[in-house]
Each structure stands twice: as structure tokens, then as C-alpha cells.
N, C-alpha and C positions, 0 to 999 in steps of 0.2 A: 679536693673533695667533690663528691657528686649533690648538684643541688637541682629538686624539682620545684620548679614553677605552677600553677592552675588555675586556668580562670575559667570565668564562663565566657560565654561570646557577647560580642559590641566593644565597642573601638573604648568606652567610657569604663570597661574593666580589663580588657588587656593591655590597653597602653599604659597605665599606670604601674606596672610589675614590670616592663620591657628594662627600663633605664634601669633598673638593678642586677636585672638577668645578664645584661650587658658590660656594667663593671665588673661582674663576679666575673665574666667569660673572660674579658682581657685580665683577669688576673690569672688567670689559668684554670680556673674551675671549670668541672665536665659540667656544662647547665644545659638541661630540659626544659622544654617548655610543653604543656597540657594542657588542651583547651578543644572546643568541639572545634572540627573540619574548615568551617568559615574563618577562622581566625589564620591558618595557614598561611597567608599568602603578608598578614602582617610581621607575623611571627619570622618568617624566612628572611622577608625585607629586611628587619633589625640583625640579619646574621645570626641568629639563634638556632638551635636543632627543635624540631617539633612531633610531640605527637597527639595521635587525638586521642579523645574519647565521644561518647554518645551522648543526646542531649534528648531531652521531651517533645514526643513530637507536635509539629503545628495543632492534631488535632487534641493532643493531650493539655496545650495549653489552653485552644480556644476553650474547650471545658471546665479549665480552672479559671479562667478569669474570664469568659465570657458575663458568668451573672455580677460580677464587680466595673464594668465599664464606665468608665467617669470618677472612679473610688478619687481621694485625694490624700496626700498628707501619711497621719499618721494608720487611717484606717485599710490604706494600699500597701503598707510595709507587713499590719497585722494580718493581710494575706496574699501576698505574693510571699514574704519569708516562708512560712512555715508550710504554707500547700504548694508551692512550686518550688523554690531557692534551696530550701533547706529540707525539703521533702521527694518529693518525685524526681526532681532534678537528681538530688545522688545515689537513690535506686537506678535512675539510667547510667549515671557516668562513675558507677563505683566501678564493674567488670573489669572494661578496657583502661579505666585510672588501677585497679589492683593488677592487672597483670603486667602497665608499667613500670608501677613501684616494685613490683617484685622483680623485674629481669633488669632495670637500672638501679637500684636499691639505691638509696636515694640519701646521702647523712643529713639532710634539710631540707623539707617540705615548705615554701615559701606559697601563699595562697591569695589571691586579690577577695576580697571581704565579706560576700557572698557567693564565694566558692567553695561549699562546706565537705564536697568527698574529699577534697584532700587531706583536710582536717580529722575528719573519721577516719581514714588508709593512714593516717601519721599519729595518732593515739592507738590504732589498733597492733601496728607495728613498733611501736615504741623511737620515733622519730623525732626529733626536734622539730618547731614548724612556729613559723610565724604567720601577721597578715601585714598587704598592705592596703591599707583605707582607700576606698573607692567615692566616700561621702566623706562631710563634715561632720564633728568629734559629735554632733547634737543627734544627727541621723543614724550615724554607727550605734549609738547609743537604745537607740530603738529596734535597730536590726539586731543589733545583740541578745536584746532580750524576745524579740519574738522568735530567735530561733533556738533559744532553750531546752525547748520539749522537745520538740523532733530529737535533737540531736541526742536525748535522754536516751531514747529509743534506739538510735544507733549503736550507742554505747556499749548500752545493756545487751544486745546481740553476741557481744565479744568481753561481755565478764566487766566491765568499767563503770566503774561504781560513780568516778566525780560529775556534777552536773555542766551538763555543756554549757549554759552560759558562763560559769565559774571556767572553764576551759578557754572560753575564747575571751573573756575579760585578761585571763594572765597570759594570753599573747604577746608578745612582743609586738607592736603595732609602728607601722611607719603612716604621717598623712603627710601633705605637702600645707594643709589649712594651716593657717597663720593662729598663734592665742589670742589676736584680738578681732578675730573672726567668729571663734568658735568655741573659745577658752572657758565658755559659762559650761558648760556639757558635761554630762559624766565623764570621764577618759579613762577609766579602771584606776581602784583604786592600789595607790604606791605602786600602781605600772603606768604611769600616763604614757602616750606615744610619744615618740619621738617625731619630730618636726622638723622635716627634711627641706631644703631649700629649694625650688622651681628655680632652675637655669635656663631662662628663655638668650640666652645670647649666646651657647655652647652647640655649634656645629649652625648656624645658620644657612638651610639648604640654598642653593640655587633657584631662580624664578623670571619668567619673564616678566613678571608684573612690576611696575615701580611707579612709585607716586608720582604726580605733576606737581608737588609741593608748593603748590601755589594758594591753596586752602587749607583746611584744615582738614584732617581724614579721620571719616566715620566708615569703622569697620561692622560689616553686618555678618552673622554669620548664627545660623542654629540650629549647629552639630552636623552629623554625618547621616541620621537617622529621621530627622524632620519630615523627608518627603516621602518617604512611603508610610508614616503615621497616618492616613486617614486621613483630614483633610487639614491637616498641618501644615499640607505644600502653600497651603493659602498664604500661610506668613509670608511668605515671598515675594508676592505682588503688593499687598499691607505694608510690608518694611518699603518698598521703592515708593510708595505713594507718599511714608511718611518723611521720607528723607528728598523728597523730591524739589520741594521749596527751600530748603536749608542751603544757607551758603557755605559749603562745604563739597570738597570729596568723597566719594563713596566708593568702598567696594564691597561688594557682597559677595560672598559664597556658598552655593546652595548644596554641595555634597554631589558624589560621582552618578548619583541613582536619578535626578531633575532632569531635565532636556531643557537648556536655557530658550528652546526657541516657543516652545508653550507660554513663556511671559509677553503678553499683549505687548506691554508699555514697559520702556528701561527709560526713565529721566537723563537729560545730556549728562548730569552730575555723576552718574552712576556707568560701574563698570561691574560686570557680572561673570563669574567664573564658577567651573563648574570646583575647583581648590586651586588654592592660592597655601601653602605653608606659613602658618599662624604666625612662629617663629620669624616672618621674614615682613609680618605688617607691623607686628606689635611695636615696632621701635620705631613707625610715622604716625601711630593711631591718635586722636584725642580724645576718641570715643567711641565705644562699640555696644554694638546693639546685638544683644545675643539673648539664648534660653537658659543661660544660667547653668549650664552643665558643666561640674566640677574642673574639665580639662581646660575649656576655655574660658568660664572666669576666674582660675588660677592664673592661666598664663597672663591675662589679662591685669588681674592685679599685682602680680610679680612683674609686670612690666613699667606700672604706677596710672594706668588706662582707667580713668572713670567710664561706667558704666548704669546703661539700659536696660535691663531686663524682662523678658516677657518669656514667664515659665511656661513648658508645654506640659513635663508630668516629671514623673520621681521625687526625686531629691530637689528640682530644681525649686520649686514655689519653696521650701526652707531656704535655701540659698539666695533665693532670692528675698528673701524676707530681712536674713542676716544682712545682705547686702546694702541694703535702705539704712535699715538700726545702728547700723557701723559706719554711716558718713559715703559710701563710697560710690552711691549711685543712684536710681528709682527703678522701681518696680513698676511692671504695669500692671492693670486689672488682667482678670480672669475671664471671660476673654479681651482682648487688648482691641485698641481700635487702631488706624491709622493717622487718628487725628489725636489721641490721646498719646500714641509713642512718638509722633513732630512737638507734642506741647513738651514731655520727659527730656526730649533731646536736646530742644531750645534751654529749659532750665538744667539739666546737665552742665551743658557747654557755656552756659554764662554761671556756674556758679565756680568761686571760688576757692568755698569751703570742700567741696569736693574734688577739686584736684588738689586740695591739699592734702586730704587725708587719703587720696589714691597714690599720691607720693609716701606718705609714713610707711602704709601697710608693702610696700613695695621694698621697703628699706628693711623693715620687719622683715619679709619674707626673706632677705638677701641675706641675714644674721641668723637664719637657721641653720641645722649643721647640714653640712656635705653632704652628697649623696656619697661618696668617699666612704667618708664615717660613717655613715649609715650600715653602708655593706660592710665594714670594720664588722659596725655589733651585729649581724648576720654570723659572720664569722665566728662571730666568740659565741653563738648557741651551740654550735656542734662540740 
């Protein structure tokens, strides 16, 4: 069968669709993958076929979220969804997404969760189509519903009377979030998601980097997008100050876009790389110090890694919040100090109760189903 893929761009919604695009392919299926231009170059890497579509321009978003800078929480979802996500975003990328779909005609449309042309092009064409969760079941839950109306609008364009958030609640939904992460959440009702396993030990890349195992290793790391946030790159010299007295190893990784030689001061403790593959620390770490961004503190709690967190924006400050309430770590303040994330890291790594329960949820995550079975029930919607 032919199956389309669509995301939007950043590494935190296309890599989460990759691993399924990928079983389906080794099973034989013709799979597309659809996403703006920048994503390319991941897309190809994973062995996948790509094409693009159009996205909003730089100056159409500073527009929309210029007067919201600093928004937080739930009051940045009630407008990024519906005035950029689920609005302008798929007036640019319906075009080149519909003349896709029509010349690969597609028997399942597979969508990462605020990717909503696909969703529109797969109700308008009569397609089967699922998502997969890009946040936890509490945040979906919010995106869900602020992108309602728009999608109303859509609809109604092409004669479709049912209301979109009733559309995307009866999704088939896949997350990797564990139920004792996120299990209080709406998750649609008699559709809950399906809760797929994080394989962090499945194809462990190649790396120069390997531990001195002679301490204990604190992984820093926050995301791929941190340094060209504005002045976000600051976490970087902050995280080395605060891990700088700690008897422990470090290594940080600041993403391909930093120039490590801009950091004043690196502590003897610390080794800094521009990437290190997460997959290839997570099984020396005792603790990592990250922003909370769905891929790395999955990977990190499917590994049994207690954790640090100091949100920069999205989804993460929920996550991070969940993460505190559930045993599994601390949260920093808003903005975070460097003597506040040394005091989190000290009581981290002396607490017991937390590497216990970073072991459960790890065992949890290991007892979800397959990504195997996952793609199965992919299968059985066409």
C-alpha cells in the first residue's frame, strides 16, 4: 500500500513519524514522506523518499506571534494552534500537499499532531489517516481543542459537516508518553492512544565519544534548537558553571548551529560537543540536565535516567512539571540560575527515591507495545 507521512519542520515533529515511516518501508510499503524543504536532509538520512511542501513565511510568522512573545503554557497553544498551526500554516502547505496526494494517491495519510493539511487533504479525499503525538496526552489535549474551529472552516469549504475536533479526537493516535506520566489527561474518549514503546538500545550508532567511567555521567543537552532561540545559547555557559563543582562527568551537547569556541570557560569535568547520539550516552548517564523536550526526556526516561529540567518554551514547562509530580526529577525556575540547577543536581543524584522511580517508569515504557504492533494497527485502518 501507499502511505503518506506530514509534518511540519523541527527535528521535535519529524522525528517522531521517522520510526514508523521506516517499518512500514521495510515491510514493503511505497512510503512518502511530506514536510517543508528543511526537513530533507533528515528525511533522506532515515532512507525514506521525500517531498516538500510550503510553509509561512519568516515574515508571516513574526506577525503572528510577534505581539505574544514570552506567552506561556496554555495561553501559547490558544494561539500558535489556531492563528499559525492549524490556520495559515495549511493555507500555505495545502497546494503542494494536494498535488501530492493526488499524483501518489495515498491509502493512509499518517500526520505528526500539528500537522493539520494532511488531515484536511485526507477527510477531503476520503483517506484513512491517523496521528502521531508529538506532546503528552495532557498537552494534545489542549491542541486538540484549540484547533477545532479552524479546522471547522476547512471542512465546510468541501461540503464536511463533522466538527474537527470530534475528527481528530477519533484519530487513531500513537505517543510514546508512558500512563503514569500522563495517564490523568483526556486521551479521547473509547479511542485512548495507543502507547508505543521508546527503543533507546535498537541500532546504537557509532561515536567517538565514550565515557572515562570513572565518575558518574551527567548528560547536558537542550535540544537542537536552544541556540539560535535568542538568547537561550546562554543556557550553555549556565549548565557548565553549574555542573562545574560537581564530582562527576560531563558532557554536554550544544546542537550543529553553537561554535563551541564562543564558550569562555569549559570546566576540566566537562567535554563539549557540537552531537554526541543520545542513544549511545543514555546507557552511561546518571543524570541529565536537559529542557524537557518530548524526544529527550523520553529517551531519557525509557533509559531509567533521573532527570533536571529547565524549560525554555512549548510543551516543555508541562513536561516539566509532570516530571517533578511523578517522582522522576526537579524542575528549575523560570528563568533558572546556575546555582539553583548545581543545588537540583546535587539533590537529584543523592536522592534515592528518584532513581527509583526513574527505574519503574523505564520498565513501564519497556511494556508498551512494539513499534511492530503499532504499524500492525496502521495496517488494519486501510
Amino acid at each position: 500500500m501507499r502511505i503518506l507521512f506530514t509534518s511540519t519542520q523541527g527535528e521535535g515533529h519529524i522525528r517522531p513519524i521517522l520510526p514508523y515511516a521506516k517499518v512500514l518501508a521495510a515491510r514493503g510499503h511505497d512510503v512518502l514522506v511530506a514536510a517543508p524543504e528543511v526537513c530533507a536532509p533528515i528525511v533522506e538520512k532515515a532512507g525514506l523518499n521525500f517531498a516538500h511542501f510550503d510553509k509561512i513565511t519568516p515574515e508571516q510568522f513574526r506577525e503572528i506571534w510577534g505581539p505574544h512573545m514570552g506567552v506561556r503554557g496554555e495561553d501559547m497553544f490558544a494561539v500558535a494552534i489556531p492563528q499559525m498551526f492549524a490556520g495559515p500554516t495549511v493555507r500555505a502547505t495545502m497546494p503542494k500537499l494536494r498535488e501530492t496526494v493526488q499524483a501518489f494517491q495515498p491509502d493512509l495519510i499518517v500526520r505528526e499532531s500539528v500537522e493539520y493539511a494532511g488531515l484536511v487533504l485526507a477527510r477531503e479525499f476520503g483517506i484513512p489517516h491517523a496521528r502521531v503525538n508529538v506532546h503528552n496526552c495532557g498537552v494534545e489535549a489542549v491542541v486538540n481543542g484549540c484547533a477545532g474551529r479552524p479546522l471547522d472552516g476547512f471542512f465546510a469549504g468541501f461540503g464536511h459537516a463533522e466538527k474537527g475536533e470530534d475528527v481528530v479526537w477519533n484519530e487513531t493516535a500513537l505517543t510514546v508518553f508512558p500512563v503514569s506520566f500522563d495517564g490523568d489527561a483526556k486521551a479521547g474518549e473509547g479511542n485512548p492512544p495507543l502507547r508505543v514503546r521508546t527503543d533507546v538500545t535498537a541500532g546504537i550508532p557509532e561515536t567517538d565519544w565514550h565515557p572515562k567511567g570513572e565518575r558518574p555521567l551527567i548528560y547536558v543537552t537542550f535540544g537542537t534548537v536552544a541556540a539560535g532561540l535568542g538568547g537561550k545559547g546562554s543556557m550553555f555557559p549556565m549548565a557548565l558553571e553549574a555542573v562545574a563543582d560537581v564530582d562527576a562527568e560531563v558532557l554536554m551537547t550544544v546542537g550543529p548551529s553553537f561554535d563551541i569556541a564562543d564558550l569562555v570557560t569549559i570546566p576540566d569535568n566537562a567535554t563539549v560537543r557540537n552531537f554526541v547520539p543520545q542513544a549511545a550516552v543514555f546507557p552511561h548517564a546518571s543524570l541529565m540536565l536537559c529542557h524537557g523536550g518530548s524526544g529527550s526526556l523520553m529517551g531519557g526516561f525509557a533509559s531509567g535516567v533521573p532527570q533536571v529540567i529547565a524549560p525554555l518554551f512549548a510543551d516543555q514547562f508541562d513536561n516539566a512539571a509532570r516530571a517533578e509530580a511523578a517522582g522522576l526529577g526537579l524542575a528549575a525556575s523560570d528563568p533558572p540560575t546556575a546555582e539553583e540547577m548545581a543545588t537540583l543536581i546535587g539533590r537529584v543524584l543523592a536522592s534515592s527515591e528518584i532513581a527509583k522511580a526513574s527505574r519503574e517508569i523505564a520498565a513501564e515504557i519497556a511494556a508498551q507495545v512494539s513499534i511492530e504492533d503499532a504499524v500492525s494497527r496502521l495496517e488494519q485502518l486501510v
